[in-house]
N, CA, C and O atoms as a printed pandas DataFrame, in Angstrom:
     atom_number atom_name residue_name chain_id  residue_number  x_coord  y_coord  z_coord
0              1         N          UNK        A               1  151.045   91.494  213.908
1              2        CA          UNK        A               1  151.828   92.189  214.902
2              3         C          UNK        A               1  150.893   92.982  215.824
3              4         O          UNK        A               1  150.118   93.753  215.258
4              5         N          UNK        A               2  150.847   92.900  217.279
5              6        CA          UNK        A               2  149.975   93.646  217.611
6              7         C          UNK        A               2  150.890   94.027  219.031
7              8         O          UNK        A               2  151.610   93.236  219.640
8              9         N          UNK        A               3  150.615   95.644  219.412
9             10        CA          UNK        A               3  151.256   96.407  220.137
10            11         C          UNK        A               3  150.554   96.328  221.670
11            12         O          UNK        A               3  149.352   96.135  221.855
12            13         N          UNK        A               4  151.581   96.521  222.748
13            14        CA          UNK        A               4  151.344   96.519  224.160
14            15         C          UNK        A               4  150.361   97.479  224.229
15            16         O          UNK        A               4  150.492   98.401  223.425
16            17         N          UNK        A               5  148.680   97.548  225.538
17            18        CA          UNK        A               5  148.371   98.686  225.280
18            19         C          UNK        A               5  148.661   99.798  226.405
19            20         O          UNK        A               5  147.982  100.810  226.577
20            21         N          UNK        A               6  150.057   99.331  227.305
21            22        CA          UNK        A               6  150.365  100.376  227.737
22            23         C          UNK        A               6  151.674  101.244  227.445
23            24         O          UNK        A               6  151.870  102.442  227.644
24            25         N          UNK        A               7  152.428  100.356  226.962
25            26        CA          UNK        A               7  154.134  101.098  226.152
26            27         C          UNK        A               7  153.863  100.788  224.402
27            28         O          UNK        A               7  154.764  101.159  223.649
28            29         N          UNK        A               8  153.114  100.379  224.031
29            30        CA          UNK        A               8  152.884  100.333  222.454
30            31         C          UNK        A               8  154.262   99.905  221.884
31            32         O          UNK        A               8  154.722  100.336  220.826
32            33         N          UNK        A               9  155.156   98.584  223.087
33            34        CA          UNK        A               9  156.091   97.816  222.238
34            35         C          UNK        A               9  155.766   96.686  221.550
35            36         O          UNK        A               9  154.586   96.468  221.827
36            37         N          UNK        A              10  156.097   95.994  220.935
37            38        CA          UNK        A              10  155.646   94.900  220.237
38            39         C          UNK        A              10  155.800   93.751  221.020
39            40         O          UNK        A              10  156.801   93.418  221.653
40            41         N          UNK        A              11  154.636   93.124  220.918
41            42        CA          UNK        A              11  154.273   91.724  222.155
42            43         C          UNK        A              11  155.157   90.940  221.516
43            44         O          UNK        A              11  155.202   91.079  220.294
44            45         N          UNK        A              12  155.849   90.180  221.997
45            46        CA          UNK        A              12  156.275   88.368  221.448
46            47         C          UNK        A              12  155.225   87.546  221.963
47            48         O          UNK        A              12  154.516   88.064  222.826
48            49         N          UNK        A              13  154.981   86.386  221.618
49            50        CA          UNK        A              13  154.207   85.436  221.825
50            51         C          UNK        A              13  152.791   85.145  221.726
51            52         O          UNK        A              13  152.354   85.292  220.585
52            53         N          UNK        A              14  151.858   84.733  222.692
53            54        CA          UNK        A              14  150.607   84.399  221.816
54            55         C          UNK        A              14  150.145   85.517  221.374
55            56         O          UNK        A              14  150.561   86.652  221.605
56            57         N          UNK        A              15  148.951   85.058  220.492
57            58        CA          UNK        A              15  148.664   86.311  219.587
58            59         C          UNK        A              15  147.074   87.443  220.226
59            60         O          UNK        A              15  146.538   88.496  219.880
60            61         N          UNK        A              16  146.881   86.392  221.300
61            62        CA          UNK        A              16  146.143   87.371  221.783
62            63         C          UNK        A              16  146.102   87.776  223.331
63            64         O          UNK        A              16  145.203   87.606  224.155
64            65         N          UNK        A              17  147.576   88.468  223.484
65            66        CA          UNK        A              17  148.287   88.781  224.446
66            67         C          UNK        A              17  148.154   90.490  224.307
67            68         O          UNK        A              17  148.614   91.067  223.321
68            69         N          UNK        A              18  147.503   91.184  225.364
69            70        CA          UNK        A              18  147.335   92.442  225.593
70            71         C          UNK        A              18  148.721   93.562  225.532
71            72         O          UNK        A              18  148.978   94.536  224.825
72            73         N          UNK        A              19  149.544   92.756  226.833
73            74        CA          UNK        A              19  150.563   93.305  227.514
74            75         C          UNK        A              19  151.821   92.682  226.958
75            76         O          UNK        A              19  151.832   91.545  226.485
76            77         N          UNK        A              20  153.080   93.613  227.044
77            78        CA          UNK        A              20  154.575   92.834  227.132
78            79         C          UNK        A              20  154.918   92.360  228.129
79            80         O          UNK        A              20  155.791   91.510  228.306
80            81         N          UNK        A              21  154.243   92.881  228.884
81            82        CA          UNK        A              21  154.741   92.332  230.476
82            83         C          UNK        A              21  153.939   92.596  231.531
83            84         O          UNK        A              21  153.140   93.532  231.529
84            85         N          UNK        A              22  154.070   91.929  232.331
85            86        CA          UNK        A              22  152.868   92.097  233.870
86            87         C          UNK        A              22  153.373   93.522  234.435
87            88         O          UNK        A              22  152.760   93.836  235.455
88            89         N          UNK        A              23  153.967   94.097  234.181
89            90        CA          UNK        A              23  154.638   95.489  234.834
90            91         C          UNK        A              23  153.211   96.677  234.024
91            92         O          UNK        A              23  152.432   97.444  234.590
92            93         N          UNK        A              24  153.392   96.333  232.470
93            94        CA          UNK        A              24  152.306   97.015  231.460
94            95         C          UNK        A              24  150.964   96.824  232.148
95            96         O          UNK        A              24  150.247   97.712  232.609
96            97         N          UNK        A              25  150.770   95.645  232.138
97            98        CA          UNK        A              25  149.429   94.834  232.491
98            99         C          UNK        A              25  149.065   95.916  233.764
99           100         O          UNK        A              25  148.046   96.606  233.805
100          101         N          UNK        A              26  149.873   95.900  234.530
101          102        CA          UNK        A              26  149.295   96.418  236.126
102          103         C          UNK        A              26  149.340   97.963  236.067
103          104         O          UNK        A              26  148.637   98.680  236.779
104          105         N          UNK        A              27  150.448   98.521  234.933
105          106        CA          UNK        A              27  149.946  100.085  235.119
106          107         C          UNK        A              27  149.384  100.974  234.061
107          108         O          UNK        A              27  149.580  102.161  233.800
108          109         N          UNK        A              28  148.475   99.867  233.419
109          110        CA          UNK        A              28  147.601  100.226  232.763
110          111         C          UNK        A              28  146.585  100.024  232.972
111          112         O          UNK        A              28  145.782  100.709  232.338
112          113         N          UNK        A              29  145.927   98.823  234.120
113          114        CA          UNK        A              29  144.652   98.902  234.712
114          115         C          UNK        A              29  144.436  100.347  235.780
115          116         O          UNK        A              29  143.497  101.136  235.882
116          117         N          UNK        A              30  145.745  100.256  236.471
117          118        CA          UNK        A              30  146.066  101.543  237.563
118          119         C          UNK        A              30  145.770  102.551  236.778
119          120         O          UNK        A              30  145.137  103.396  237.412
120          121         N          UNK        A              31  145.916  102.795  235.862
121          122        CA          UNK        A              31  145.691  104.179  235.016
122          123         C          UNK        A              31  144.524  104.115  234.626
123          124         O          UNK        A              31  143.882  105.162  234.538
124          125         N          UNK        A              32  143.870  102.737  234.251
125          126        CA          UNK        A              32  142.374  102.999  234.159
126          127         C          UNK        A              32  141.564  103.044  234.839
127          128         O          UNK        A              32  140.435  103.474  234.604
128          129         N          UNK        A              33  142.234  102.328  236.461
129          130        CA          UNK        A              33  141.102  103.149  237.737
130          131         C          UNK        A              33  141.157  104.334  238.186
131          132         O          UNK        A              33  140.225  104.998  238.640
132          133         N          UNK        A              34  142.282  104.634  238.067
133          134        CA          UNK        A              34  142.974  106.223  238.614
134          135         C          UNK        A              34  141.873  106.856  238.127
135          136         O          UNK        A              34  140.957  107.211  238.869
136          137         N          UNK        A              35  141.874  107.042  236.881
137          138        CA          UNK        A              35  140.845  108.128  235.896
138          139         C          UNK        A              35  139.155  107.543  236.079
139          140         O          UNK        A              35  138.437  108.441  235.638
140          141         N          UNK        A              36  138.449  106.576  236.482
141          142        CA          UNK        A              36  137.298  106.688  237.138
142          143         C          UNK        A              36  136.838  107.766  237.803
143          144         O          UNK        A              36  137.671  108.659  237.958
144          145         N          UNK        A              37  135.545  107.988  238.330
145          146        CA          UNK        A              37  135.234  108.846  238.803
146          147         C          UNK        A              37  135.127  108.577  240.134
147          148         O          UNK        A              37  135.287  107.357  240.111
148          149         N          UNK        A              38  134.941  108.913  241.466
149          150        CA          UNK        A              38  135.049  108.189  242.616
150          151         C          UNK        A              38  133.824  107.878  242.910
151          152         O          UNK        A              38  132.775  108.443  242.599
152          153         N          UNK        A              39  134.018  106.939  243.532
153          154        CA          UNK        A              39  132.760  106.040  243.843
154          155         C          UNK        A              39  132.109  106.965  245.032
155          156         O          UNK        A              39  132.570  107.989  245.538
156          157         N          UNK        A              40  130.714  106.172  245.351
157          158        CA          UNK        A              40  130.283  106.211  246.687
158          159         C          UNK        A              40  130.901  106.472  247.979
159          160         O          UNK        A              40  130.792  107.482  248.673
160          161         N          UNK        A              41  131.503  105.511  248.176
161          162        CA          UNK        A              41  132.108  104.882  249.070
162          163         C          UNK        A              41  133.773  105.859  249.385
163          164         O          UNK        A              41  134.230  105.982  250.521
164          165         N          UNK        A              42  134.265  106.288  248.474
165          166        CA          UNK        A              42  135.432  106.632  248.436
166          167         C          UNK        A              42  135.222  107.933  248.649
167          168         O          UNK        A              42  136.257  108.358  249.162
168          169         N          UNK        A              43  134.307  108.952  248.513
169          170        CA          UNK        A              43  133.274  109.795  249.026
170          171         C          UNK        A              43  133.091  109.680  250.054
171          172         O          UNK        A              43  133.977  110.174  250.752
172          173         N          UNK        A              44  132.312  109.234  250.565
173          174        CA          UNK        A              44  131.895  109.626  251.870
174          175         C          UNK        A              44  133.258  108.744  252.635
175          176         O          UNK        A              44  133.014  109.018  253.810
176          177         N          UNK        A              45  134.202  108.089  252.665
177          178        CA          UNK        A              45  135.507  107.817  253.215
178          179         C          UNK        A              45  136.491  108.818  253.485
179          180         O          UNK        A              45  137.246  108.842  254.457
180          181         N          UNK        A              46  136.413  109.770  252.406
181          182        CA          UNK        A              46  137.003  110.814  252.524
182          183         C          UNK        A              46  136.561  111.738  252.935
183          184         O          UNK        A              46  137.281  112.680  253.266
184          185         N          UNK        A              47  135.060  111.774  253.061
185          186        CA          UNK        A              47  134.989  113.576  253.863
186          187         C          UNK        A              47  135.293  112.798  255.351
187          188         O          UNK        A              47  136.024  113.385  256.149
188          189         N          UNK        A              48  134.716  111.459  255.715
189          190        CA          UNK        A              48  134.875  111.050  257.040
190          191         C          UNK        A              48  136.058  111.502  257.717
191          192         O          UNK        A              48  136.052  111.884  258.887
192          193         N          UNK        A              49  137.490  111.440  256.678
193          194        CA          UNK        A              49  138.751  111.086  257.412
194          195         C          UNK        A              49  139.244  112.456  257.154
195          196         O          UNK        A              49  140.388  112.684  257.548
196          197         N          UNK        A              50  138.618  113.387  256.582
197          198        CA          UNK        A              50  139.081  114.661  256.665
198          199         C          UNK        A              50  138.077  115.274  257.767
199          200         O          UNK        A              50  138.668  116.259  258.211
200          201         N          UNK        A              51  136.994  115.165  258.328
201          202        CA          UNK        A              51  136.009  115.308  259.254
202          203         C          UNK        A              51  137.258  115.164  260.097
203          204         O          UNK        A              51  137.992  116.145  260.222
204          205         N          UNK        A              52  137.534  114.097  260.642
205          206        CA          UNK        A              52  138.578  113.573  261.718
206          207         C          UNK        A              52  139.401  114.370  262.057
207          208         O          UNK        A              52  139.475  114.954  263.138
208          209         N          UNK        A              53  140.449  114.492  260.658
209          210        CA          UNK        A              53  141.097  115.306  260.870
210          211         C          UNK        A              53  141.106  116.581  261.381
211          212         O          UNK        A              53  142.025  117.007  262.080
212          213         N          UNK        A              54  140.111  117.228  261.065
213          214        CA          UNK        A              54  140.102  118.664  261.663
214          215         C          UNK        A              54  139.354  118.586  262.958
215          216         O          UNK        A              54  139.803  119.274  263.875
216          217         N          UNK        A              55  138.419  117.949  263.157
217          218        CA          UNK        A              55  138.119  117.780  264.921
218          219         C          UNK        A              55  139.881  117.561  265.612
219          220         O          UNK        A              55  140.494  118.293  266.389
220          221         N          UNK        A              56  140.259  116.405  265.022
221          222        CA          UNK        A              56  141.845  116.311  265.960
222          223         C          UNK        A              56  142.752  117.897  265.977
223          224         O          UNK        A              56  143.413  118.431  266.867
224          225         N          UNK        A              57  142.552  118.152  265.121
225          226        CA          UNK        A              57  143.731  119.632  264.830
226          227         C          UNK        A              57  142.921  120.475  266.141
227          228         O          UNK        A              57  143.650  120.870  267.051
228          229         N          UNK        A              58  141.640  120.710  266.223
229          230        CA          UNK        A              58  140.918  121.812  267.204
230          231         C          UNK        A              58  140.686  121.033  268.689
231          232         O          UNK        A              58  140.145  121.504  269.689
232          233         N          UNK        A              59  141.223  119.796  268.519
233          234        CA          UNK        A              59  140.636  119.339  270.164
234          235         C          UNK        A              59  141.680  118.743  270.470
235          236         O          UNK        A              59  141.521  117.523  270.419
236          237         N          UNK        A              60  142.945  119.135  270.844
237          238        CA          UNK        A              60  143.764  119.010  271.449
238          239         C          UNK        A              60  144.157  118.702  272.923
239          240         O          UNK        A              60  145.252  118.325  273.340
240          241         N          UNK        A              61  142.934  118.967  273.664
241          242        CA          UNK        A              61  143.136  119.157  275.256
242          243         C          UNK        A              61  141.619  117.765  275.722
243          244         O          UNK        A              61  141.138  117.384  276.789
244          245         N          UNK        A              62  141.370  117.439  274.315
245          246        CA          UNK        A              62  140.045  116.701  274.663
246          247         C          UNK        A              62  138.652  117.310  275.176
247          248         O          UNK        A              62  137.651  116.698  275.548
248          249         N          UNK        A              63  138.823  118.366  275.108
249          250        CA          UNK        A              63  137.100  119.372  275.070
250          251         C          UNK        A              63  137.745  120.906  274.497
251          252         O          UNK        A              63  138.912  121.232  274.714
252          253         N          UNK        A              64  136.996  121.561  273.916
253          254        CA          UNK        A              64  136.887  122.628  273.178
254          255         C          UNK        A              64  135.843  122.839  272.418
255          256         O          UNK        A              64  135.157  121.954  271.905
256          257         N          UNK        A              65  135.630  124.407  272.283
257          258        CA          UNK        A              65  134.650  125.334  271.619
258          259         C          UNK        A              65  134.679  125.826  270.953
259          260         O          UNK        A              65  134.837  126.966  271.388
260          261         N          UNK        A              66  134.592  125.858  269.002
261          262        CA          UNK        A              66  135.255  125.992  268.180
262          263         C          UNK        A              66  133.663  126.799  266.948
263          264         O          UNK        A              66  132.608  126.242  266.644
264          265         N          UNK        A              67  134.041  127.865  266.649
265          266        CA          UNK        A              67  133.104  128.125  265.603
266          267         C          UNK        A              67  132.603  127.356  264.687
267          268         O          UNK        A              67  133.189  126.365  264.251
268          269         N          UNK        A              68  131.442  127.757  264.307
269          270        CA          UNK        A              68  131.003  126.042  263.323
270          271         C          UNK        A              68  131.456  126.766  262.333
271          272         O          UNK        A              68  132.194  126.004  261.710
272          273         N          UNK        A              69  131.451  127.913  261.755
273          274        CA          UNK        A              69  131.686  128.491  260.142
274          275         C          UNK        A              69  133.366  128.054  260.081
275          276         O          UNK        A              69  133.868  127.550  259.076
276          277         N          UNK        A              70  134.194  128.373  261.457
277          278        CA          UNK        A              70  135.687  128.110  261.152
278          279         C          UNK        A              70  136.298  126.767  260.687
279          280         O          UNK        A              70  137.223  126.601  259.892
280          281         N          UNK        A              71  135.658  125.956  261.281
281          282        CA          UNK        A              71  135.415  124.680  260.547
282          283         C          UNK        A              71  135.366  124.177  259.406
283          284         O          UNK        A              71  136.182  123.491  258.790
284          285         N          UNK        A              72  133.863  124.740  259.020
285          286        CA          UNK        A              72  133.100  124.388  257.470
286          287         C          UNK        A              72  133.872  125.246  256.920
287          288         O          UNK        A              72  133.128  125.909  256.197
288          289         N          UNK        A              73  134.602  125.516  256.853
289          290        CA          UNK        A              73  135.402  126.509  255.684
290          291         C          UNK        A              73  136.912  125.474  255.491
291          292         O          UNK        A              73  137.559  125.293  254.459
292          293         N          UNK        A              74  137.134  124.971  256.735
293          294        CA          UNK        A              74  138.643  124.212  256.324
294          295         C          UNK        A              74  138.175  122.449  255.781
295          296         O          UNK        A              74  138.866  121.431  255.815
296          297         N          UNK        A              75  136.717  122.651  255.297
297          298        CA          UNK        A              75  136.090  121.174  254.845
298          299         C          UNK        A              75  135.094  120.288  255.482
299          300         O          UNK        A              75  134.471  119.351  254.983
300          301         N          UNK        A              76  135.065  120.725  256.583
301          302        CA          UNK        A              76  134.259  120.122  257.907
302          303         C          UNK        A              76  132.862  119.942  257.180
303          304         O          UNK        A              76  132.183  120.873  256.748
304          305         N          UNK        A              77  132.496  118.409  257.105
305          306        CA          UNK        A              77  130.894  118.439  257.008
306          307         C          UNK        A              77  130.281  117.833  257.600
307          308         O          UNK        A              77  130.149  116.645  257.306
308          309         N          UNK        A              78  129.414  118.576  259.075
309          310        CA          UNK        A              78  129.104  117.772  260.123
310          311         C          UNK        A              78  127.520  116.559  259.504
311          312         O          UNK        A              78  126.584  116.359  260.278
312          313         N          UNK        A              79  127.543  115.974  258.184
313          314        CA          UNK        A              79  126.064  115.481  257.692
314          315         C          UNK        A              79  127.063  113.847  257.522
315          316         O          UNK        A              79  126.618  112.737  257.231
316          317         N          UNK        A              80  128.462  114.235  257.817
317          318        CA          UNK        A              80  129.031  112.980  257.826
318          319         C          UNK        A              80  129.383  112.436  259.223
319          320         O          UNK        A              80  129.978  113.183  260.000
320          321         N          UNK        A              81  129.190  111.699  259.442
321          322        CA          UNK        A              81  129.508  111.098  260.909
322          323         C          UNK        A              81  129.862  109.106  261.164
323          324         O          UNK        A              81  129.504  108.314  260.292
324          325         N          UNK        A              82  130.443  108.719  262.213
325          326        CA          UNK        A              82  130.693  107.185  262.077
326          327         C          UNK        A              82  129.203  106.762  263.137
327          328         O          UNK        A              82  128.289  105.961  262.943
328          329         N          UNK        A              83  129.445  107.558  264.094
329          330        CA          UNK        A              83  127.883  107.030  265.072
330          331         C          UNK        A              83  127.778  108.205  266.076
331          332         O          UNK        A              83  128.222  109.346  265.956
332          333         N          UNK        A              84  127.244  107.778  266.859
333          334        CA          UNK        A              84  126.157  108.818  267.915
334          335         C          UNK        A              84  126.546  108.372  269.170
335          336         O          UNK        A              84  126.669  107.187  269.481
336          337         N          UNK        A              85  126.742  109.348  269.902
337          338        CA          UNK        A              85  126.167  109.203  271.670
338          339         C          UNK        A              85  125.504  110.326  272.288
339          340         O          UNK        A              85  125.687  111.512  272.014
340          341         N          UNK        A              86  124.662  109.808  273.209
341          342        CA          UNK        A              86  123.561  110.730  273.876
342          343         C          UNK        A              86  123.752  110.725  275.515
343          344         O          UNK        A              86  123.677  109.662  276.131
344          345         N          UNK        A              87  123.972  111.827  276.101
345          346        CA          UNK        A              87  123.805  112.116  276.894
346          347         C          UNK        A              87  122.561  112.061  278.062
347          348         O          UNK        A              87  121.398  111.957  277.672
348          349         N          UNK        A              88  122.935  112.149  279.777
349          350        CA          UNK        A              88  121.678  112.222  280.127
350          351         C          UNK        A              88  120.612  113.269  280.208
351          352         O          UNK        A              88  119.572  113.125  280.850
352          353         N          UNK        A              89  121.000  114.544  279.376
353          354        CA          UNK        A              89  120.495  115.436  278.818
354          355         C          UNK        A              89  119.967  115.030  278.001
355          356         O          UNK        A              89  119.051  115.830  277.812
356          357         N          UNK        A              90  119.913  114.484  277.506
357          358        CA          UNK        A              90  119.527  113.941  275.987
358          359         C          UNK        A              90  120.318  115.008  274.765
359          360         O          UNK        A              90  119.549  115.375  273.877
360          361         N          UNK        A              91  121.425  115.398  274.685
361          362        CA          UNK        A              91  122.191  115.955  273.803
362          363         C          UNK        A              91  122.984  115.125  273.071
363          364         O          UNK        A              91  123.673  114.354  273.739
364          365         N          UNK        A              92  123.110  115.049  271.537
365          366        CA          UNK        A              92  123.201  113.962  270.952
366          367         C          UNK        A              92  124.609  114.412  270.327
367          368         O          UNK        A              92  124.682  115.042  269.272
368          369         N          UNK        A              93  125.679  114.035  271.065
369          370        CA          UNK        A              93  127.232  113.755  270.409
370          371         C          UNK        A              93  127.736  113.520  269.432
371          372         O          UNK        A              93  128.735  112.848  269.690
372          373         N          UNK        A              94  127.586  113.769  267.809
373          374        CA          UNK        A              94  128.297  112.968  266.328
374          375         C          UNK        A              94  129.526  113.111  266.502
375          376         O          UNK        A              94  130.065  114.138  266.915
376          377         N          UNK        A              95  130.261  111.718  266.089
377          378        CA          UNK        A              95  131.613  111.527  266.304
378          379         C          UNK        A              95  132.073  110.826  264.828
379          380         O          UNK        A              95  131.500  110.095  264.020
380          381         N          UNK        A              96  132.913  111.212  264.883
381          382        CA          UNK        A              96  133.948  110.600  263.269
382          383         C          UNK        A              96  134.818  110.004  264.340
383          384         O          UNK        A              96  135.384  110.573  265.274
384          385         N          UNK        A              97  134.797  108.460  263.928
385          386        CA          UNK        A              97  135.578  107.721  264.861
386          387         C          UNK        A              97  135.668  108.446  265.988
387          388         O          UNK        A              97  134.664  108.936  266.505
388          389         N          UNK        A              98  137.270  108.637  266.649
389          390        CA          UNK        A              98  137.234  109.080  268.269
390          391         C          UNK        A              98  136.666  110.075  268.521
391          392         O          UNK        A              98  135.985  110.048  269.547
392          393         N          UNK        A              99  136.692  111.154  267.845
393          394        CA          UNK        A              99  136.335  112.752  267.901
394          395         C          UNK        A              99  135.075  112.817  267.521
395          396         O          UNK        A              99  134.586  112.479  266.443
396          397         N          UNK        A             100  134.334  113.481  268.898
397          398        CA          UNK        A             100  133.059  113.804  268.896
398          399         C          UNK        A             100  132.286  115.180  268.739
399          400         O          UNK        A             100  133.138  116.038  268.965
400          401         N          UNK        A             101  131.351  115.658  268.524
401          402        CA          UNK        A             101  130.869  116.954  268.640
402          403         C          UNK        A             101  129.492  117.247  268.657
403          404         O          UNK        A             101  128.570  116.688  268.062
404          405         N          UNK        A             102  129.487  118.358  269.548
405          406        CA          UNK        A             102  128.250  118.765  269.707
406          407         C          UNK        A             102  127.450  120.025  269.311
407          408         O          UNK        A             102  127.397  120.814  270.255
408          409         N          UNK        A             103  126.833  120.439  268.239
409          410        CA          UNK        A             103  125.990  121.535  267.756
410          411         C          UNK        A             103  125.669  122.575  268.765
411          412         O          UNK        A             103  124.918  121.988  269.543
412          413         N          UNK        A             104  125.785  123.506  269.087
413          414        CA          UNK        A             104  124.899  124.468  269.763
414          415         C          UNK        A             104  124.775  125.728  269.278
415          416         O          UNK        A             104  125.746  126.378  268.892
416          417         N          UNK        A             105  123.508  126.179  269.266
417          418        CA          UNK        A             105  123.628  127.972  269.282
418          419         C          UNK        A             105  123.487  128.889  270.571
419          420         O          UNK        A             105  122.711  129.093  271.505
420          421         N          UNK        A             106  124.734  129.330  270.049
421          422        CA          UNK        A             106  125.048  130.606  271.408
422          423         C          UNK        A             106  124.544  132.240  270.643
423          424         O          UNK        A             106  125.190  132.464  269.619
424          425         N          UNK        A             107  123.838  132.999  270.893
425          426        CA          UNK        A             107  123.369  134.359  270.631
426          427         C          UNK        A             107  123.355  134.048  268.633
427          428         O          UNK        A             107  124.023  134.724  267.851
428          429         N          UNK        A             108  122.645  133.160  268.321
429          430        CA          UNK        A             108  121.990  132.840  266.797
430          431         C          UNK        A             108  123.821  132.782  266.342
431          432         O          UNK        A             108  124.029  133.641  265.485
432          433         N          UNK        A             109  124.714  132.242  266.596
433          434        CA          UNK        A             109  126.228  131.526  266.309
434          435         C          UNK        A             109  126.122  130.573  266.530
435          436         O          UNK        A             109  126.288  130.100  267.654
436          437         N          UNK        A             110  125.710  129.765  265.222
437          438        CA          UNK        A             110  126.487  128.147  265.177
438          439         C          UNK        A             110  127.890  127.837  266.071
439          440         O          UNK        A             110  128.872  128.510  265.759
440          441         N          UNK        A             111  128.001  127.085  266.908
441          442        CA          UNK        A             111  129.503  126.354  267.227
442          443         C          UNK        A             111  129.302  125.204  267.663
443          444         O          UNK        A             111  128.201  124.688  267.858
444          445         N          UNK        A             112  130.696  124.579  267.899
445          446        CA          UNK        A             112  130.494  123.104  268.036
446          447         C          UNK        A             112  131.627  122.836  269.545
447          448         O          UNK        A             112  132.729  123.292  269.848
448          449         N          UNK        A             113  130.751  121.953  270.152
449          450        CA          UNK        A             113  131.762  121.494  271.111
450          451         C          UNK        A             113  132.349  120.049  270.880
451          452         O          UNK        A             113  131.821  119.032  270.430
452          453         N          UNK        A             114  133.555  120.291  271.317
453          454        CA          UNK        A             114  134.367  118.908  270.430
454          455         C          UNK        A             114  134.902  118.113  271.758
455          456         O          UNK        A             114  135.098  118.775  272.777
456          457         N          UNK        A             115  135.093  116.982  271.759
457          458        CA          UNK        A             115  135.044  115.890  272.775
458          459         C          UNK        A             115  135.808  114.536  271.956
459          460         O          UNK        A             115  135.708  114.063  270.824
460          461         N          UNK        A             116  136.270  114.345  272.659
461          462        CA          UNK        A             116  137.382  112.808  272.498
462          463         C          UNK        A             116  136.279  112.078  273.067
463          464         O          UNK        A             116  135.437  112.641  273.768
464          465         N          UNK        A             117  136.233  110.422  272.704
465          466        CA          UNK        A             117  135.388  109.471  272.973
466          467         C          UNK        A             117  136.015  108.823  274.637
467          468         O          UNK        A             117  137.228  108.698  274.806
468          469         N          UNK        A             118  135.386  108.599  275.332
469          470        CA          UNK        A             118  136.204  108.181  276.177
470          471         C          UNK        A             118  134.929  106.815  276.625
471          472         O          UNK        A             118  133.837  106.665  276.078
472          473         N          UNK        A             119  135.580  105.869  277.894
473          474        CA          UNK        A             119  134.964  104.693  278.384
474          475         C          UNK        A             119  134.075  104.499  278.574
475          476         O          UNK        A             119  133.299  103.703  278.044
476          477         N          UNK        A             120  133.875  105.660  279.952
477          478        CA          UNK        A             120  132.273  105.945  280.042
478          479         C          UNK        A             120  131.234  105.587  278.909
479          480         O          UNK        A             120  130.234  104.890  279.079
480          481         N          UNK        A             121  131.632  106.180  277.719
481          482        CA          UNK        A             121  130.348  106.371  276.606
482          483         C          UNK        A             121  129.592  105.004  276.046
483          484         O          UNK        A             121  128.521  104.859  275.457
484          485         N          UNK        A             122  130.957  103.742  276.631
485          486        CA          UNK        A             122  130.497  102.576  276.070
486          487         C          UNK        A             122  129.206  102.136  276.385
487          488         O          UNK        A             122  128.428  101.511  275.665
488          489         N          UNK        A             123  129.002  102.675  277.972
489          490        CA          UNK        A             123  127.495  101.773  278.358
490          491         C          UNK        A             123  126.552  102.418  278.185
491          492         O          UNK        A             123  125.435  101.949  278.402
């Protein structure tokens, strides 16, 4: 007799059958990825799309000037980024997908200027 190993009912049929049913089968692998630890990838995916997020919440009008500490406190970690654009200043833009930003110090105050991606930037 050997028991399901996600409802611990008793299997019918072959004898070296895990599950009672594909319902068991699937939410007991789910429960064994759930509880992994997160990967790489799922990491840095997530600070990306929370990066995003809070550039979108502060740049509403498509340019703004926003404290860098007010930021890094609601999660912001500008060491994550999707790519770069440079100016003919040579001032170098990090953007999480659409939302871009730019580092500066004003009187030894970190802040960031935040910028929507627009057409221009393609060429």
């Amino acid at each position: 007799m050997v028991n399901c190993l996600h409802c611990a009912n008793e299997i019918e049929g072959r004898t070296d059958k895990k599950f009672c049913s594909p319902y068991c089968r699937s939410a007991f692998h789910y429960q064994k990825n759930k509880e992994k630890e997160d990967t790489l990838f799922k990491t840095i995916d997530k600070q990306l799309k929370t990066n995003r997020k809070i550039l979108k919440t502060y740049n509403k009008a498509g340019l703004a000037t926003v404290a860098a500490q007010k930021i890094i406190q609601e999660g912001f970690n500008p060491n994550y980024f999707t790519h770069y654009w440079k100016n003919k200043k040579g001032q170098i833009y990090l953007f999480c997908y659409e939302y871009g930003y730019l580092e500066l110090k004003d009187a030894h105050k970190k802040k960031y200027v935040l910028v929507t991606w627009q057409d221009y930037m393609d060429s």
